[in-house]
C-alpha positions in Angstrom: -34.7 8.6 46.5 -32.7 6.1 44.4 -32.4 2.7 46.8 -28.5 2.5 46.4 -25.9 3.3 49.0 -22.2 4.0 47.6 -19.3 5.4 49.1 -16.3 7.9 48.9 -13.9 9.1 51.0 -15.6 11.4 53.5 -13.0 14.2 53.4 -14.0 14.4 49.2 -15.9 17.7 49.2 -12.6 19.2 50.9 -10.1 18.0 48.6 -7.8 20.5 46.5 -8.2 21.1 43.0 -4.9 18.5 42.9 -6.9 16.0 44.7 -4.2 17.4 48.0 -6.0 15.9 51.1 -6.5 18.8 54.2 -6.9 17.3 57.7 -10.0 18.2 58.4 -11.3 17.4 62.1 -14.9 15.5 61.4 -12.7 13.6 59.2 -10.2 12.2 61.4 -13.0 11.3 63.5 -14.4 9.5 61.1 -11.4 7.7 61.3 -10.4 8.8 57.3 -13.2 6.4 56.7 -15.6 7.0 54.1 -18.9 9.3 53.3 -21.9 7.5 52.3 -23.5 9.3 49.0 -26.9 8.7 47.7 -28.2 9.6 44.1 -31.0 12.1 44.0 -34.3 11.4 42.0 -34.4 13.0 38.8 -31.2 13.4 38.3 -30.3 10.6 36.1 -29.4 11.2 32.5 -26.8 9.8 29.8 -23.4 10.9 28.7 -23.8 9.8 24.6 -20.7 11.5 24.1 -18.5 9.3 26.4 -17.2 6.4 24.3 -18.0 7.5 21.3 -21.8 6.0 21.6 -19.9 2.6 22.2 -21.5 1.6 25.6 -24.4 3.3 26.9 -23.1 5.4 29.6 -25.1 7.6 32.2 -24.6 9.3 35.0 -26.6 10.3 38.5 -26.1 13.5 40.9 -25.3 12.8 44.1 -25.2 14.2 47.7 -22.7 13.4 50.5 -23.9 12.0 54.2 -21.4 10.9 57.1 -21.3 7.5 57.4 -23.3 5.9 60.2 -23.0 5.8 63.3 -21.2 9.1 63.5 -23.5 11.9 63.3 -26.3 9.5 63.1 -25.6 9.5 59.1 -26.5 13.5 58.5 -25.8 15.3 55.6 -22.3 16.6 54.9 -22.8 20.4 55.9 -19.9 20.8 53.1 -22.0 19.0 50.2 -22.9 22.4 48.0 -25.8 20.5 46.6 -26.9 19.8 50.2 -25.9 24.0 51.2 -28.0 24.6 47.6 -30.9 23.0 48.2 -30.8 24.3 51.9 -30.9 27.8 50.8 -34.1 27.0 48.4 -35.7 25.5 51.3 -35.5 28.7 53.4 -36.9 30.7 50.4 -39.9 28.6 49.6 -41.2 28.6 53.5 -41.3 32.9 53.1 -43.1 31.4 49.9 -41.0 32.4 46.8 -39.5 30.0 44.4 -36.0 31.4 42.6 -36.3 30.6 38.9 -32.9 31.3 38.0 -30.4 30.5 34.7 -26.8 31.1 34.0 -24.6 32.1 31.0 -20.9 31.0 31.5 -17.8 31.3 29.3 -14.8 29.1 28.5 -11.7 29.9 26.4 -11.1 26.6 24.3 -6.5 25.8 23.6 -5.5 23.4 21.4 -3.6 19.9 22.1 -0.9 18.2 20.0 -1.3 15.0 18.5 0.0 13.2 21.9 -2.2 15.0 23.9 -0.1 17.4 25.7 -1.6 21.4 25.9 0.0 23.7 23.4 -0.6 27.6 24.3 -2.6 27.6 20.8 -6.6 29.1 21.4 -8.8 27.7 18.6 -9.2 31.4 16.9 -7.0 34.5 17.5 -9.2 37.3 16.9 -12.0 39.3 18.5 -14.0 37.4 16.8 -17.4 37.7 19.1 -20.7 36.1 17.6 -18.9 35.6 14.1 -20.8 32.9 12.0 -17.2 32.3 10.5 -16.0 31.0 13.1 -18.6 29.0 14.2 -18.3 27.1 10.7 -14.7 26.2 11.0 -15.9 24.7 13.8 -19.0 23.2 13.2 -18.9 19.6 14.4 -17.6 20.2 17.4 -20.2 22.9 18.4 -22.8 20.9 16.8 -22.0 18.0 18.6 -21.7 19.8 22.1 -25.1 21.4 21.3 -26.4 18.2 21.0 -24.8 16.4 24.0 -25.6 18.7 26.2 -29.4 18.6 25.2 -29.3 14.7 25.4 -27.9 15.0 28.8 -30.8 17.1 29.7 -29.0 21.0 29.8 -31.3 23.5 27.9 -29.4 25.4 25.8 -30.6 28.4 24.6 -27.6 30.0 23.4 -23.8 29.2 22.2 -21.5 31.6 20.6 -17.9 32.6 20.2 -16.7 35.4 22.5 -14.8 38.8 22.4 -11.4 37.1 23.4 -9.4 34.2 21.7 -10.5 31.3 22.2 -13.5 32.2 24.1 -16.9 30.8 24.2 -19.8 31.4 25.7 -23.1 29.3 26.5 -26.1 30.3 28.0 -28.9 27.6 30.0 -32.7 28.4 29.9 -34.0 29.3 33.1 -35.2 26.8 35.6 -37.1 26.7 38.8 -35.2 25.3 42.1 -32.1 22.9 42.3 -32.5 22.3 38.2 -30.6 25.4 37.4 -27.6 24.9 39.1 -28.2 20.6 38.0 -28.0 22.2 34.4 -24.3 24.2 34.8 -22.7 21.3 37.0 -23.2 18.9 33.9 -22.6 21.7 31.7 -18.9 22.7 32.6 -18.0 18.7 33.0 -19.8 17.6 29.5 -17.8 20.6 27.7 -14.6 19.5 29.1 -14.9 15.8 28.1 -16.6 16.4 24.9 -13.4 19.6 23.7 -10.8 16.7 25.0 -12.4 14.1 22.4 -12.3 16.6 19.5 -8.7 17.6 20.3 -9.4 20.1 22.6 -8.7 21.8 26.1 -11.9 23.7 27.4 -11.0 25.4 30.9 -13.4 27.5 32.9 -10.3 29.1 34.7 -10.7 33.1 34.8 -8.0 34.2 33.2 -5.4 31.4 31.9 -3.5 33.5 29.7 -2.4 37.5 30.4 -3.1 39.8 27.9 -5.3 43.0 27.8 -7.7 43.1 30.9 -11.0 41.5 29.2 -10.0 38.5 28.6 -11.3 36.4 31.3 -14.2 34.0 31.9 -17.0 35.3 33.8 -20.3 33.4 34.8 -23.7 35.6 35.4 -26.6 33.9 37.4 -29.5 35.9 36.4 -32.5 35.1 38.6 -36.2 36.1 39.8 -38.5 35.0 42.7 -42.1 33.4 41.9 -45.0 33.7 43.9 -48.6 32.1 43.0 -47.2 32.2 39.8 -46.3 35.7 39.3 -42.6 37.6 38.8 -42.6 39.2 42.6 -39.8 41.5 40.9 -42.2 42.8 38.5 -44.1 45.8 39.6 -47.4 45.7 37.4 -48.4 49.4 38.5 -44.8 51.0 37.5 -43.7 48.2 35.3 -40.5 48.4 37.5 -38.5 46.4 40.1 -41.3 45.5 43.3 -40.3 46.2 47.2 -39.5 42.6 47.0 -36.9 43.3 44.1 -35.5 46.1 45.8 -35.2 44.2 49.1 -33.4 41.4 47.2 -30.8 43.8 45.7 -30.3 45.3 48.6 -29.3 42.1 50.9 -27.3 40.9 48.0 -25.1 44.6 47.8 -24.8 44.1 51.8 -23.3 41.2 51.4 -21.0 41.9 48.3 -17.6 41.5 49.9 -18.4 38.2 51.5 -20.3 36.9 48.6 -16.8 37.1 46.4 -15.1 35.0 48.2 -17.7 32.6 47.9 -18.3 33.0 43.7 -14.8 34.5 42.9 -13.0 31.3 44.5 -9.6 31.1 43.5 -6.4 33.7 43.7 -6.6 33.9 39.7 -10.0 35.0 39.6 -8.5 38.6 41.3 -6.7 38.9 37.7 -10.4 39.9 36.8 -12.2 41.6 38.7 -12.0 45.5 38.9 -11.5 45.4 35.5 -13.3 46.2 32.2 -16.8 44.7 32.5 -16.2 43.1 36.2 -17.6 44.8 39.2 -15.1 46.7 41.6 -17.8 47.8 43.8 -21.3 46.0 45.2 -23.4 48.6 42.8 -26.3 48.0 40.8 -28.0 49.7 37.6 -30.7 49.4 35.3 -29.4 47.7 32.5 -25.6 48.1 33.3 -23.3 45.8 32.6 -20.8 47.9 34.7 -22.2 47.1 38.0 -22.3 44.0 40.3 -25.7 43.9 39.7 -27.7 44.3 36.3 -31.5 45.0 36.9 -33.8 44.2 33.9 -37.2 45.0 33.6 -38.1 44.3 30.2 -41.4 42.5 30.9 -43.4 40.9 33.6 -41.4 37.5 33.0 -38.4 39.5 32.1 -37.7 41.2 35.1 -35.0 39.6 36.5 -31.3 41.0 38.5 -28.4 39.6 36.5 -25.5 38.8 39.3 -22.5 39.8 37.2 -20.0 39.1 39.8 -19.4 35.0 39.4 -16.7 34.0 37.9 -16.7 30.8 36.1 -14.3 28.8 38.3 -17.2 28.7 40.7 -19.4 26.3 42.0 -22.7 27.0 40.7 -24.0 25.5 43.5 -22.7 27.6 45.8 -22.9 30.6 43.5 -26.6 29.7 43.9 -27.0 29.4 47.6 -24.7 32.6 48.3 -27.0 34.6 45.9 -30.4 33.5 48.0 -28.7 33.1 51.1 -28.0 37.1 50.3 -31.3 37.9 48.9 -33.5 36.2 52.2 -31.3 38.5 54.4 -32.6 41.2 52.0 -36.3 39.7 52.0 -36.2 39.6 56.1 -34.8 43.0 57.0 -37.0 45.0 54.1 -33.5 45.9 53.5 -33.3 49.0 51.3 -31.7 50.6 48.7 -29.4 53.2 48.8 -31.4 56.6 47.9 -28.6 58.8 46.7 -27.7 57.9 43.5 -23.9 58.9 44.0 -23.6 56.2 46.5 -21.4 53.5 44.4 -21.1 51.1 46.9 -18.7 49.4 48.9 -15.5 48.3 46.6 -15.2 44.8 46.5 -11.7 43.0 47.6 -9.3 42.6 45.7 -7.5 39.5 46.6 -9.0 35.7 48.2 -7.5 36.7 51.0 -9.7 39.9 51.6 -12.7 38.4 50.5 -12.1 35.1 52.8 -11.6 37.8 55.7 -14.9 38.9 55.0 -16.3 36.0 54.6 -15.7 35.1 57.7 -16.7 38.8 59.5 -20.4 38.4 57.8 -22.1 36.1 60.6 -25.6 35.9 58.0 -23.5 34.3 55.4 -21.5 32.5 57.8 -24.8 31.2 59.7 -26.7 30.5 56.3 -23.9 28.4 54.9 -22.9 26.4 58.5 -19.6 26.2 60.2 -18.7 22.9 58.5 -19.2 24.5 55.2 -17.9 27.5 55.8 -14.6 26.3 57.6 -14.0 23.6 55.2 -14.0 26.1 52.3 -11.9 29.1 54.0 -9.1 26.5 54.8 -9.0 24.7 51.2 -8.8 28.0 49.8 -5.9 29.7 52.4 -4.4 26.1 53.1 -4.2 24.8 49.6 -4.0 27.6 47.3 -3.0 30.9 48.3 0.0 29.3 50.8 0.9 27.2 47.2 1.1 30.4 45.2 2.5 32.7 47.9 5.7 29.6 48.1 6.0 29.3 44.5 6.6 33.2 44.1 9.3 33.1 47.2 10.5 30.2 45.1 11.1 32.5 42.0 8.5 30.8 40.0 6.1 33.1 37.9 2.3 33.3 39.6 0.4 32.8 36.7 2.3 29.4 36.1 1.4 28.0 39.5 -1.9 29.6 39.1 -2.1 27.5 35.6 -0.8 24.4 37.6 -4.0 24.9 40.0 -6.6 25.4 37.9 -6.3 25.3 34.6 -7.5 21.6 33.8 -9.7 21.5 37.4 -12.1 24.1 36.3 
């Protein structure tokens, strides 16, 4: 542990995506004071983009803790690092580590020469993977390949999507905390590094309408390590183990409650049950149709690709839903369905149903901690669905509130 004690305010992990300020009862009494936040080791790195190069500029991860005397200083239970590394924790004591990697995508609009957002995405077509574009753009992908490896993401791929505007960028995997380390610095360095070439990057589902694809999803593809061995693999059928099947099955069980938690805003419902978005907590070999991809290529490549993030999430908390799932799975030699017909429960289709069940799954709600989990259900109803439910009584079209919201937070 870095030696350094800073501060914020203490209500900061419940803030809006405005920066609106909730009144949040361990908060007031704290008397609105502040949160003390410490660095974590190995998470120090530089930002060579910011300034241009002109001062040497870095920047350290960081986890919230109440400030003492109240609560004797412990960790802020809503801190998704803190929930993150809580879950990992429980996972390596029934000795597995996750090794785990995600791909997310971002549609890229252009700004005018004063800096305001024009409704302009950088290309127009369905352009996915073409080298074409990619050249047009070169410096800018270049230089966002190579700031991203200086700040010490793995990048393994980057390439223009199926929608306009679209992007998508894929991290290598990593064992532990790293992964989700990796897509935190990620989604912040391609924001700050577009804005310097001219441009907006927003992780925000769906910012424009259009036909139903074009949105921004973000998989979290993941395995569990044992003695250092793939406990998915199974080496006599070259299939998914018990263990993988377990896994699957806690994380289907949990399906409705696990999209509030990594589909986390009202836009993010514009996506979902639609083409290439689960509508039901399914799984299939190789599917890109279901919730749940299975692959089982190889004995490191046997992995389940969660397909049901979007990319507004937190990929912290996309992470510790996703274990927090899978140990329920582990625990209770959970079990697969064994009629093939059987498609699943359908997923909700609205925050508001999928906060509901949120708050009716008592693993979910027990893994994550009241603080967390009450924190997060009244951000979301509190601050965003009551804001778009007034706009439209207001007359004011969704999406544009929905725009307001998100758009540049994400």
């Amino acid at each position: 542990m870095i030696d350094v004690t800073l501060t914020v305010f203490a209500g900061l992990s419940g803030l809006g995506t405005r920066g609106e300020v909730l009144n949040l009862p361990e908060v007031l009494d704290a008397n609105v004071g502040n949160a003390v936040i410490r660095p974590m080791p190995g998470t120090m790195h530089a930002l060579p983009w910011a300034t241009s190069g002109k001062y040497r500029i870095g920047e350290v991860l960081c986890e919230a803790f109440w400030m003492p005397p109240y609560r004797d200083g412990a960790p802020q239970g809503a801190c998704t690092r803190y929930v993150a590394r809580t879950q990992l924790e429980r996972l390596s004591a029934l000795g597995y580590q996750l090794m785990s990697g995600y791909e997310a995508e971002f549609f890229m609009y252009r700004k005018d020469g004063q800096g305001e957002l024009t409704s302009r995405p950088m290309f127009h077509g369905l352009d996915i993977c073409r080298s074409v574009i990619q050249a047009e753009h070169e410096e800018l992908i270049c230089s966002m390949g190579e700031g991203l490896s200086a700040a010490g993401v793995d990048v393994i791929a980057l390439h223009n999507e199926h929608s306009p505007g679209q992007f998508e960028i894929a991290t290598g995997t990593k064992f532990g905390i790293e992964s989700a380390d990796q897509m935190f610095t990620l989604k912040e360095a391609v924001k700050e590094m577009s804005l310097m070439h001219g441009w907006q990057a927003t992780f925000m589902t769906k910012p424009a309408m259009g036909r139903p694809g074009w949105s921004n999803s973000m998989q979290f593809s993941g395995s569990l390590w044992a003695d250092g061995k793939n406990a998915f693999h199974d080496p006599e059928t070259h299939r998914l183990s018990a263990i993988g099947r377990h896994w699957v099955a806690g994380l289907l069980k949990h399906g409705a409650a696990l999209t509030a938690l990594v589909a986390p805003t009202v836009n993010c419902y514009r996506a979902l049950h639609g083409p290439l978005a689960p509508d039901r907590a399914d799984c299939g070999w190789e599917n890109r149709n279901a919730m749940l991809r299975i692959v089982t290529t190889s004995p490191r490549t046997t992995y389940i690709e969660n397909r049901l993030p979007t990319s507004a999430a937190n990929p912290y908390i996309v992470l510790a839903a996703t274990v927090a799932a899978g140990i329920d799975g582990l625990v209770n030699r959970l079990e697969l369905p064994s009629d093939s017909a059987d498609r699943g429960e359908v997923l909700p289709s609205s925050l508001s149903e999928a906060l509901s069940a949120l708050e009716s799954d008592n693993v979910l709600c027990e893994a994550f901690g009241e603080e967390f989990i009450r924190w997060f259900v009244s951000l979301k109803r509190e601050l965003e669905i009551t804001a778009v439910n007034k706009a439209k009584e207001a007359g004011q079209y969704d999406m544009d509130i929905e725009r307001e919201l998100y758009f540049t937070c994400l």
